[in-house]
C-alpha positions as CSV (number, residue, x, y, z in Angstrom):
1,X,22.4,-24.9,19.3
2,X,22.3,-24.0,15.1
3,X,20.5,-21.5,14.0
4,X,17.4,-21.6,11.8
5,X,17.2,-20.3,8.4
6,X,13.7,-20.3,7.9
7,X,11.5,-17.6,9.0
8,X,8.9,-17.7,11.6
9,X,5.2,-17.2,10.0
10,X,3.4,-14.6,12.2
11,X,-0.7,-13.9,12.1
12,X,-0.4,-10.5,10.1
13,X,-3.0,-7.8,11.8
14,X,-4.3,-4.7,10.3
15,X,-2.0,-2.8,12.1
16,X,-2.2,1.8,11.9
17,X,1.3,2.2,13.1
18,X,3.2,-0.5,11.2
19,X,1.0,0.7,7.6
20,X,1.9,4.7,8.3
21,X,5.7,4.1,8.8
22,X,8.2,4.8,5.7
23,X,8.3,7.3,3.7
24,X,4.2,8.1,4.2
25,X,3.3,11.4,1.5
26,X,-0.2,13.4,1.2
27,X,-1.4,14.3,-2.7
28,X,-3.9,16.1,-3.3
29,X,-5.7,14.8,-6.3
30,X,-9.2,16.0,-8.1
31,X,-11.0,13.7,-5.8
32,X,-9.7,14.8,-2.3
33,X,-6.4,14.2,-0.1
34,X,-4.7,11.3,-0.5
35,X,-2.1,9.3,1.6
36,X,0.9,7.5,-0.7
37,X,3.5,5.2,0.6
38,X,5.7,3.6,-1.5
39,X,6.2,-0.3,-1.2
40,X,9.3,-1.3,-2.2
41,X,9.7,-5.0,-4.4
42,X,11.5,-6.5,-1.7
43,X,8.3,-6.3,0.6
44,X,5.9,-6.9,-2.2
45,X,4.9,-10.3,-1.2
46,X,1.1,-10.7,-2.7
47,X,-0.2,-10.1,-6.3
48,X,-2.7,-7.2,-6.6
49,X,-4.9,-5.8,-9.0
50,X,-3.9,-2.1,-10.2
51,X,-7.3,-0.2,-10.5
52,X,-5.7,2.3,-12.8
53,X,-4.8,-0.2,-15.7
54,X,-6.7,-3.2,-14.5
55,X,-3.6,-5.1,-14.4
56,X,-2.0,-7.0,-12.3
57,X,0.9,-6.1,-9.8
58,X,3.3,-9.2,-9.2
59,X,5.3,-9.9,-6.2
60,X,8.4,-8.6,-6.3
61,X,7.3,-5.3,-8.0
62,X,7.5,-1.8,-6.6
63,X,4.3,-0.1,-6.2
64,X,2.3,3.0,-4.6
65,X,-0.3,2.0,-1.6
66,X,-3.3,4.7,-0.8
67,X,-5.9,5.6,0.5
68,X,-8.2,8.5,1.7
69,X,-6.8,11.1,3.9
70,X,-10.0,13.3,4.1
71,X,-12.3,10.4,4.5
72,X,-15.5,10.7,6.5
73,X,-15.3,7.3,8.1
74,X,-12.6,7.9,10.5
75,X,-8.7,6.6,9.7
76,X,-9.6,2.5,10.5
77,X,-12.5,3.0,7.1
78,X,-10.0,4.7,5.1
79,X,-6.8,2.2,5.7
80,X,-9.3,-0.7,5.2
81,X,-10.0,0.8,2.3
82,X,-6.3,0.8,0.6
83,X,-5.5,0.4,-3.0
84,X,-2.2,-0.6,-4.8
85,X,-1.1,0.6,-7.7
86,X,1.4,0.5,-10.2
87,X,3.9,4.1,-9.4
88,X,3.0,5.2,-13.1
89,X,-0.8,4.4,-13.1
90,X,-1.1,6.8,-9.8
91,X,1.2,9.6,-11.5
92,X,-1.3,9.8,-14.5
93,X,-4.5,9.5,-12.6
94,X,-6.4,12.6,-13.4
């Protein structure tokens, strides 16, 4: 039988275990603890909105994810609550 090329589509979950793997960081910044992960452009496969400059992040761009690692909500709140952002605007946020 050939073999396919094309990929299969999955349903993509929220899923703990599959966001926390790679190379997963804590920083602590002025407003609490944060988790970092780095998304590399090759995974990058949505546009986002960087709330540090306001603009946006194209697929195919490497990027930061975070969110809270000190949150009061429990771990589900805080990973629903995930930002991306460009590597540069996270560096220089105060």
């Amino acid at each position: 039988m050939p073999r396919s090329n094309r990929r299969r589509e999955e349903a993509a979950e929220l899923d703990l275990e599959r966001a926390l793997a790679g190379r997963l960081r804590t920083e602590g910044k002025r407003d609490g603890v944060w988790n970092v992960q780095p998304q590399s452009a090759s995974s990058a496969v949505k546009s986002y909105v960087c709330p540090g400059c306001g603009r946006d992040i194209p697929p195919g761009t490497a990027h930061v994810v975070t969110w809270r690692a000190d949150g009061l909500m429990g771990e589900a709140d805080d990973l629903a609550a995930r930002r991306h952002w460009h590597a540069q605007c996270w560096r220089i946020r105060a």
